[in-house]
N, C-alpha and C positions, 0 to 999 in steps of 0.2 A: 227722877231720883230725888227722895226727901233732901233737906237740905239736912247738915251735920249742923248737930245741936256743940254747944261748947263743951259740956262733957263728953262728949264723943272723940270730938278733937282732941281733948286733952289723953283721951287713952289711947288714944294710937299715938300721941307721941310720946308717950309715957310705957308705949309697950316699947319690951328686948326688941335686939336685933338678929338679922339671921346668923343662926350659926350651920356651921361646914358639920354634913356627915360624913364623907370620907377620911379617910387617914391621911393625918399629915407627915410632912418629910420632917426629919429630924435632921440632917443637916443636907446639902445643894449637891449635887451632882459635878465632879469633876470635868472640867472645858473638856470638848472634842480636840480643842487645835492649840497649838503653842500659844501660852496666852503669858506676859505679865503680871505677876503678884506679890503680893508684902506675905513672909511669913515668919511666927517668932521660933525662937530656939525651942521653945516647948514643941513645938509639930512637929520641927525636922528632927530625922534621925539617917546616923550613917546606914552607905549601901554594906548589908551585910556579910556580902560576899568580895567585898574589894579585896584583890591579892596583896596589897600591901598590908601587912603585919607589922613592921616595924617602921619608927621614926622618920618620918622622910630629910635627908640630910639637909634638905636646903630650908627645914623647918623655922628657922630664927630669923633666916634673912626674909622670908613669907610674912612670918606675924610681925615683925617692926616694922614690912612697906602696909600692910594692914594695919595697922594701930594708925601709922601718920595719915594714909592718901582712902582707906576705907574699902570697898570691891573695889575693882579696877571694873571686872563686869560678873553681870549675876548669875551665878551657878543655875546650872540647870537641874529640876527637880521634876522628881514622876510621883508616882501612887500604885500601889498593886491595889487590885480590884479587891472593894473589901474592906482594907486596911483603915486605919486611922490617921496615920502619920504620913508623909510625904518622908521620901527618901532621897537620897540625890545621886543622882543621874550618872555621870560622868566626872570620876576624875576630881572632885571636889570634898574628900572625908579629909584631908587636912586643913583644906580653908575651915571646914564647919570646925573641928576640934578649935583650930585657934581662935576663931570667934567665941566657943565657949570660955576658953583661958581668960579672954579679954573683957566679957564681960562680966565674969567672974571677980577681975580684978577690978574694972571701972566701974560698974553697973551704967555706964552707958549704952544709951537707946538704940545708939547706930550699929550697936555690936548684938542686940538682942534682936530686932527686926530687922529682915534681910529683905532686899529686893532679889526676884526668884524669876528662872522662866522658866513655869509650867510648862510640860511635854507629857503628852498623854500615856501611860502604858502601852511599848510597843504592842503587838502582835503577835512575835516571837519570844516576850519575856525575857526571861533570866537570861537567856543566851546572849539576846543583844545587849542587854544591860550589862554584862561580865566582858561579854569582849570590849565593849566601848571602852571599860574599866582600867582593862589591860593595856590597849591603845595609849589612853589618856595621860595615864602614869608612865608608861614610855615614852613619852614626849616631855611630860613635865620635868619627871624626875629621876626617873629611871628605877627600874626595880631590880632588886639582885635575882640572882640565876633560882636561889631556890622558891621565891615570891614569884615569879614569873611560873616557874613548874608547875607550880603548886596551882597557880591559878589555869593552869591550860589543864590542869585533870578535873578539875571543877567541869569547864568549858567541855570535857570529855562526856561528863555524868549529863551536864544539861543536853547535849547535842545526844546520846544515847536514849536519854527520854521521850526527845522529842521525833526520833527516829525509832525508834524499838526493837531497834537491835545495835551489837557489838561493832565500834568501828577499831579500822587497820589505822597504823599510825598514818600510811597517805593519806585517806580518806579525814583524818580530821586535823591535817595539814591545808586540805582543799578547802576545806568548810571554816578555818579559821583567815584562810585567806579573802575568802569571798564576802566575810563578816567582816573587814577592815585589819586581820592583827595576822599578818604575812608572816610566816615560820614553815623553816625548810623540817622536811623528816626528819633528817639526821637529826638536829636539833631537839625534837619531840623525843626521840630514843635517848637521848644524854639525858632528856629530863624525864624520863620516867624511872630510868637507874637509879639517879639523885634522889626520888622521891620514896621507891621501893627499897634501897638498899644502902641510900649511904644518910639520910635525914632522920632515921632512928638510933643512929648512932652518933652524928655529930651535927646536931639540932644548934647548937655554938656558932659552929665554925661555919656555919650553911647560913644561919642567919646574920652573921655578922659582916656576910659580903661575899664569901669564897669565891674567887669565879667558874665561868666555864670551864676556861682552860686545866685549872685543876683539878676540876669534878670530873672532866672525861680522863685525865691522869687514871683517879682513882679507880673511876668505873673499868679502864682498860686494865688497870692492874688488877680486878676483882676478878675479869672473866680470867685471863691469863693465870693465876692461883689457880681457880676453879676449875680449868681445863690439868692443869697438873696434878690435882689433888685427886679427882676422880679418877685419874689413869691409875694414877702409886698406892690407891687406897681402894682398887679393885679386887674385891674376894676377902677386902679384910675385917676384921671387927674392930673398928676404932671408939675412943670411949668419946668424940666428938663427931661433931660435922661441922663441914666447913662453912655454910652458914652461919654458925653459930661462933665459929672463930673467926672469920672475917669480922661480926658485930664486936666480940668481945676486945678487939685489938684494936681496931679501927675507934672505938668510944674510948679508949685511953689517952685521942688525942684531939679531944672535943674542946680544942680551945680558940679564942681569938686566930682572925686568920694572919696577922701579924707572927704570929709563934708556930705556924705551923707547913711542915716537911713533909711531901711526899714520899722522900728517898728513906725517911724516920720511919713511917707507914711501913714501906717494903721491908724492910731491915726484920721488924720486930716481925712479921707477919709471917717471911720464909723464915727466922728462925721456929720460931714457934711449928709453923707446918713441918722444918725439919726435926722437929722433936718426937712430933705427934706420929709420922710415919718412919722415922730411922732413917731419915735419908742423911748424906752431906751435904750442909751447908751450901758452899759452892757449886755443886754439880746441880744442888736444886735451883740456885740461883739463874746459872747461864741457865738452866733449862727454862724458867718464867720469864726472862728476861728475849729468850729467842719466841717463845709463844706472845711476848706483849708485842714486841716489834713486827710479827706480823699479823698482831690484830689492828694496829694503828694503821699499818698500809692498807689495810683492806675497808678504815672507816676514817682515811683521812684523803683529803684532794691531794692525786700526785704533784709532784712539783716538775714544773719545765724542766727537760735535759737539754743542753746544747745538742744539736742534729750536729755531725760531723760533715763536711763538704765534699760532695762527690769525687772522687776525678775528672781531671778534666783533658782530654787528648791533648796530645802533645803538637805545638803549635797552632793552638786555640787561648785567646784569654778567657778567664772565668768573669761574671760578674763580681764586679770590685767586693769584698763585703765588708759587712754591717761597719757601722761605728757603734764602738761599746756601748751600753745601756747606759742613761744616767741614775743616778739613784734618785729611787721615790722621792717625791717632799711630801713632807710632813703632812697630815690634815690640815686643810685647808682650802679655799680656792685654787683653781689650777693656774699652772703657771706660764703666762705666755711669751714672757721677756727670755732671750736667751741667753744670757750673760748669769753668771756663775751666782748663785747666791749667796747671803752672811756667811763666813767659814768656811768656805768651799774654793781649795787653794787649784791651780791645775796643776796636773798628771806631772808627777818627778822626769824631770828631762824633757818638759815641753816649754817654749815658752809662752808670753800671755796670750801675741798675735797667734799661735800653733794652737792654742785653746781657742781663739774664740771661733778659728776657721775650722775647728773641728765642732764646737758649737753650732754654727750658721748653719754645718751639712746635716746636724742633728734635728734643726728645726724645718730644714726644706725635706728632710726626709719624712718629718711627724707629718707639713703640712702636705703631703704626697698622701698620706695615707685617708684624711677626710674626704669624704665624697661628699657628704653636705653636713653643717655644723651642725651639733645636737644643743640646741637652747636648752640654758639651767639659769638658775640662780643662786644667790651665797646662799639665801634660807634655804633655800630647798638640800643643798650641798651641805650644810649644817645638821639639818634635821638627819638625814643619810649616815652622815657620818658617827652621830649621835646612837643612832639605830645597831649601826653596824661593830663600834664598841662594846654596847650595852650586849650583843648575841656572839661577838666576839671574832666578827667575820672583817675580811680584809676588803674593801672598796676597791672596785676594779682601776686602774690608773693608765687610766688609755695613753697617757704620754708615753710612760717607762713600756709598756706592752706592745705598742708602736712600732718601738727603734728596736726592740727584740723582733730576730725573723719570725714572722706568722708560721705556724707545723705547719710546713707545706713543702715537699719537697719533692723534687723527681731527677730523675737524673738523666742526661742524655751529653748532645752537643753544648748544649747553652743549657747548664744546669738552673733549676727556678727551686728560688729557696723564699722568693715573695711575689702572688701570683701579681697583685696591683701596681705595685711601687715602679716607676721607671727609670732608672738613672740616670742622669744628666749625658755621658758619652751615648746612651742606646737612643737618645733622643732627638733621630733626625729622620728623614722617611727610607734612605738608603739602607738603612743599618738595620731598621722596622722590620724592613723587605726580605734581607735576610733572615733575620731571624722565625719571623713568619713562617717563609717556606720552608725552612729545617722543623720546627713545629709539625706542619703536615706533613713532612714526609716520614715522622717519626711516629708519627699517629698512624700513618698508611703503614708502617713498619706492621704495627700489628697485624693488617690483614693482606699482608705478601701481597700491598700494592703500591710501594714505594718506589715504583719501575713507573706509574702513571702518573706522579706528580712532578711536574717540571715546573724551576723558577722562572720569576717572570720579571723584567723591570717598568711592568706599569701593573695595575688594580694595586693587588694586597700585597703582588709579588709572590704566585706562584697560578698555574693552572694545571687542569685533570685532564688527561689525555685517557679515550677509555681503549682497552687495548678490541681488536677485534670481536674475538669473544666472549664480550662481555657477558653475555646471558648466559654461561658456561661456568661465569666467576660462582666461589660458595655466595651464601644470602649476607651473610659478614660480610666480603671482603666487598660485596657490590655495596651493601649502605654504608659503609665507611668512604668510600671511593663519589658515592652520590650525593650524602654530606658534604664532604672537603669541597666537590664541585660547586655546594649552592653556595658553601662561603664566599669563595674565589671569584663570586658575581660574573663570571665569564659572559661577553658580550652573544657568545652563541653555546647552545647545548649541546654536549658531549653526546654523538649519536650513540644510542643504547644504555644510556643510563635514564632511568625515568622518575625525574623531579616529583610526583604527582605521586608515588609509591613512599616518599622516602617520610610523608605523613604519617603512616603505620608503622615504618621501622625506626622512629626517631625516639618511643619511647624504650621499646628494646635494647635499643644501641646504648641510650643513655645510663638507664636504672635497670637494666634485665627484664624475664622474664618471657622471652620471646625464645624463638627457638634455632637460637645461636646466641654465644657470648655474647657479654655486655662489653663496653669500651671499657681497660685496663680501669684501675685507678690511676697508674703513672699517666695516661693517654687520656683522661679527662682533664688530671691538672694540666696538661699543655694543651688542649684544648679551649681551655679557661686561657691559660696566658696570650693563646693567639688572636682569642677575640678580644682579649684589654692594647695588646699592640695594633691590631688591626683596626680600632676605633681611634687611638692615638694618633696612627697614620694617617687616617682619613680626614680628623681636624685640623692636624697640621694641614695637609693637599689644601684642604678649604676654608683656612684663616679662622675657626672657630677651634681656637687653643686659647687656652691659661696659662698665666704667667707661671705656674710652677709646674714643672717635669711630669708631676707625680701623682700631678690631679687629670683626670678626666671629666670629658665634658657627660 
């Protein structure tokens, strides 16, 4: 090879450089995976479908811990495919709005570039992004009833898309629970009322807070009207419909919820309906008013009735009962001290020692009832409680529900009005024993073979004696008889009853479907209660008992 002359050299390094024929990227490709990043208020923009519409309350107290202390931590931000701007994720359109306030007013740096984590565009889009939404702001801040609605019919359209066809209100009660944002039916029926029939008319009063309680007021009084109106207005030519008067009367009272009366609503509403069809006033009145009360029964959770106390034969004692309920306490952590709290003076004509010893039994009674603790915490009891304001729902209070007799009742010799609880007198093995064998012979009652059970004062305290012809017995009365014997652990088998058969007729006997009667329901609940005494008895015999009555091992 010549050797290169100096002009030679000089033109190849005097020649261009390579350039790129393919096209280039004009900007990077979004991370696959959660990733860290600065970004300025010019790119982000809110999520546009957040249900919050209005102010979030706790707005001011937000931006002065933001102006002093900066994020606490960094909103999470996504991308739709496509787009140009980054949106934020979860839960975060008020942090972004007050950042722009602030640096509006500062022109400081720390308010114009934000530290961010990127989160890829789910999979499922818009759905998960909406419900997180709704999630988010229920936890943060809370959203009123009609923001909340409003964003579950959103959640409606997207879950309808992505499905392709119409859902039932269960069906996207299941699919809102299974996305994170848990809402009973019922609840999706008040909010779709609110949204179809009472938010075009008092747009005000809905966004200003209304609650549930009073939306489903409304909505029960709309169907009740509605149910009256169409009866009285059957066959006639009216110059309205009552659509149309519901809206027209209902939007006269489109103001703050401060100013505003249900009982004001009903008033102007049946007058006016009584105008409109010539009815009376009052006769129309009780008639909407006997229609709303039982559409309330039919869309509201019964309330506990006290059960009334069986009879009980005459020279027989009943079990002692209940001591009164105490009253709930307030939200908060539960309560495990038993002594009276702030304000809570005892019962007129007791004195203090007579309160607290009826205290002490309230508390050996509650602890009679766990079987094993159910671990919580204050947050977690916080968040719940929070939850269950916001939907308007009553948190269960296992104390106060406790000391109330469980529905359970049956009536015999030894009436049972709590199958678990034991009471301190029934709590020795003699008394066990007794009771026990009344139990099955009461049970054997049902199948005409209470002639075969005799007490016994060793095992559980009773054994099956089978009578002759046994194989002659109906197919009931031998597996209730073959049952009671396997309980009774009898050291030898009843000739003619056959243990090995009572595999096939145990599910019969218990839940039906075989071919004889199922066990009563009164004859399961003592069935139940003789095997919670029967186990009782047993740990006493063999020294693995608890210090309280009422716990089982």
């Amino acid at each position: 090879m010549a050797d290169l002359t100096p002009q030679d050299m000089a033109a190849k390094l005097l020649a261009s450089g390579f350039e790129r024929n393919g096209p280039s990227a004009a900007t990077l490709s979004d991370p696959i995976a959660d990733t860290p990043m600065v970004v300025t208020l010019d790119q982000l923009r809110p999520y546009d479908h957040d249900p919050r519409v209005t102010r979030n309350p706790a707005y001011e107290d937000i931006k002065a811990s933001i102006r002093e202390r900066g994020l606490d931590a960094p909103p999470a931000i996504t991308r739709r495919p496509g787009e140009p701007h980054y949106i934020i994720r979860n839960g975060g359109n008020t942090r972004l709005a007050i950042l722009r306030e602030l640096w509006s007013e500062t022109k400081d740096e720390r308010f114009f570039r934000i530290p961010c984590l990127f989160r890829p565009w789910p999979q499922r889009g818009e759905v998960v992004m909406l419900t997180g939404h709704l999630a988010e702001n229920e936890l943060r801040g809370g959203l009123s009833f009609i923001e909340r609605a409003l964003g579950v019919e959103k959640a409606r359209e997207f879950y309808e898309q992505e499905s392709g066809q119409a859902l039932s209100q269960s069906e996207l009660a299941r699919r809102l629970t299974a996305d994170g944002f848990p809402l009973p039916q019922s609840h999706i029926s008040r909010m779709q009322d609110a949204v179809h029939y009472l938010l075009p008319a008092i747009p005000t009063l809905l966004y200003g807070g209304l609650g549930r309680h009073q939306v489903e007021r409304l909505a029960v009084l709309r169907k009740a009207c509605e149910r009256t109106w169409e009866r009285r207005a059957l066959g006639r030519n009216l110059s309205m419909d009552f659509a149309t008067l519901f809206q027209d009367v209902l939007a006269q009272f489109d103001t703050q919820p401060d100013n505003f009366s249900p009982q004001r609503v009903q008033d102007e509403l049946v007058g006016q309906m009584a105008e409109l069809l010539g009815a009376d006033y009052d006769t129309l009145s009780l008639e909407i008013d006997d229609s709303e009360s039982r559409q309330r029964a039919l869309t509201s959770d019964p309330a506990p009735l006290p059960a009334a106390r069986p009879a009980v034969p005459a020279g027989h004692s009943a079990e002692p009962p209940r001591p009164p309920s105490p009253p709930s306490p307030p939200a908060g952590p539960s309560v495990q001290s038993s002594e009276p709290g702030p304000g809570q003076a005892p019962q007129p004509g007791s004195t203090p020692a007579a309160s607290d010893r009826g205290m002490q039994q309230d508390d050996e009674r509650l602890q009679g009832h766990i079987v094993s603790p159910a671990p919580t915490t204050e947050r977690l009891q916080s968040i719940q409680r929070m939850v269950a304001d916001q939907m308007g729902d009553k948190l269960p209070d296992f104390e106060a529900d406790a000391l109330r007799a469980i529905p359970v009742q049956a009536g015999g010799l030894y009436p049972i009005s709590d199958v678990w609880y034991i009471e301190p007198g029934l709590d020795v093995p003699d008394r066990l024993r007794v009771h026990i064998a009344q139990f099955a012979r009461e049970i054997a009652e049902e199948a005409e073979v209470a002639g075969q059970v005799e007490p016994s004062e060793g095992g559980i305290g009773f054994v099956c004696v089978a009578p002759p012809a046994v194989r002659a017995l109906p197919p009931f009365a031998r597996a209730v008889l073959t049952l009671l014997h396997a309980l009774c652990a009898a050291p030898r088998p009843a000739a003619g009853l056959d243990g090995a058969r009572l595999a096939d007729d145990l599910a019969a006997l218990l839940h039906g479907g075989g071919a004889y009667p199922r066990l009563s329901d009164a004859g399961l609940v003592k069935l139940f209660r003789l095997l919670r005494l029967a186990r009782r008895l047993l740990d006493l015999e063999t020294g693995a008992v608890s210090s309280n009555p009422g716990r089982g091992a």
